[in-house]
C-alpha positions as CSV (number, residue, x, y, z in Angstrom):
1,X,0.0,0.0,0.0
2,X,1.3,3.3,-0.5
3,X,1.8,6.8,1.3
4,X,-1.7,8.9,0.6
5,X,-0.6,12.9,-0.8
6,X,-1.5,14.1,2.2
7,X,1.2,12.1,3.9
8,X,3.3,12.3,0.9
9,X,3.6,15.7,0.9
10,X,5.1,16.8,4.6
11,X,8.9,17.5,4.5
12,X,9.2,17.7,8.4
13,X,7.0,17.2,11.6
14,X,5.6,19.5,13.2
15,X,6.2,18.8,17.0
16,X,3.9,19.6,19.9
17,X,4.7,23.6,21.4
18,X,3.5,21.7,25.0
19,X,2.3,18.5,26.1
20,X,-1.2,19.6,26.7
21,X,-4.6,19.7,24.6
22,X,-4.9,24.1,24.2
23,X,-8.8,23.5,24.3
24,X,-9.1,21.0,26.8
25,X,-7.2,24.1,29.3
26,X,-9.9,27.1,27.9
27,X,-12.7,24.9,29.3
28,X,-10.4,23.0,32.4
29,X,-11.4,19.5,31.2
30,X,-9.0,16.2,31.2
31,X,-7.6,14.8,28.0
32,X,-6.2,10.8,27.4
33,X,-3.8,11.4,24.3
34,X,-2.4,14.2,21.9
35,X,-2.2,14.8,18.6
36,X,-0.2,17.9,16.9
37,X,-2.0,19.0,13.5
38,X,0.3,18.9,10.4
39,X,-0.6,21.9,9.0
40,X,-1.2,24.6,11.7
41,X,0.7,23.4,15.0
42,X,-1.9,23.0,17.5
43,X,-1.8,20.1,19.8
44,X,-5.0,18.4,21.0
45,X,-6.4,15.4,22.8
46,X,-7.3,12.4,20.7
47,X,-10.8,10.4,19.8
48,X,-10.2,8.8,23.3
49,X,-10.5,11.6,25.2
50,X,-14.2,13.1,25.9
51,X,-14.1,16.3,23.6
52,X,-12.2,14.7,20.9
53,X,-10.8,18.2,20.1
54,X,-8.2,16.9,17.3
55,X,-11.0,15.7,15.1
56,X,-13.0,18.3,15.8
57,X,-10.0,20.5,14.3
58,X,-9.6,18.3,11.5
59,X,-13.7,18.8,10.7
60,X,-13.4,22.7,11.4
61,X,-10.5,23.2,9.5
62,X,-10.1,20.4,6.8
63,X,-6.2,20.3,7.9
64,X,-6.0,16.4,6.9
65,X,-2.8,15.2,8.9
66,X,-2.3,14.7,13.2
67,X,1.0,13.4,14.6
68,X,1.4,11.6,17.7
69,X,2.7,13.9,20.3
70,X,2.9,11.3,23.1
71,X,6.6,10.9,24.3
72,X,8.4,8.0,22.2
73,X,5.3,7.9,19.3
74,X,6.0,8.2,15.9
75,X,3.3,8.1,13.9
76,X,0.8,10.0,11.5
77,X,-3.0,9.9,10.5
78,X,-4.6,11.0,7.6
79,X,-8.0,12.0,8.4
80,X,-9.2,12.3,4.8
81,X,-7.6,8.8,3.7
82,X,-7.9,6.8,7.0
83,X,-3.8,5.8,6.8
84,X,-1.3,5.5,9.2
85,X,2.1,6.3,8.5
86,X,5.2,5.5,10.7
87,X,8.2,8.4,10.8
């Protein structure tokens, strides 16, 4: 299988500016995991967590790729292709 465009097309990762979901803190709610968009930079908590702020991102925005930003992950997703991608 190959590499969708979407993750084709990033020449670096964008890593998380802090280890916290920056919508999840506005409303003082708890978050599970993290995810840094791809595009724009901001980190937020995963489909796991209760507000599912990084989908709700990807929805709002249409900014197609999250990366892992939990410590020793190294992975992407591809919201518009459903693929995984190892980096």
């Amino acid at each position: 299988m190959s590499v969708c465009t979407h993750l084709a097309a990033l020449t670096e990762i964008i890593p998380a500016r802090e280890h916290v979901c920056e919508e999840c803190i506005k409303t003082g709610d708890r978050w599970v995991h993290l995810r840094t968009c791809q595009s724009c930079g901001v980190t937020l908590c995963c489909d796991s967590s209760p507000n599912k702020h990084a989908t709700k991102h990807y929805h709002a925005s249409q900014h197609p790729v999250m990366a892992s930003a939990e410590p020793g992950e190294r992975w992407l997703w591809c919201y518009i292709d459903e693929q995984m991608a190892q980096y």
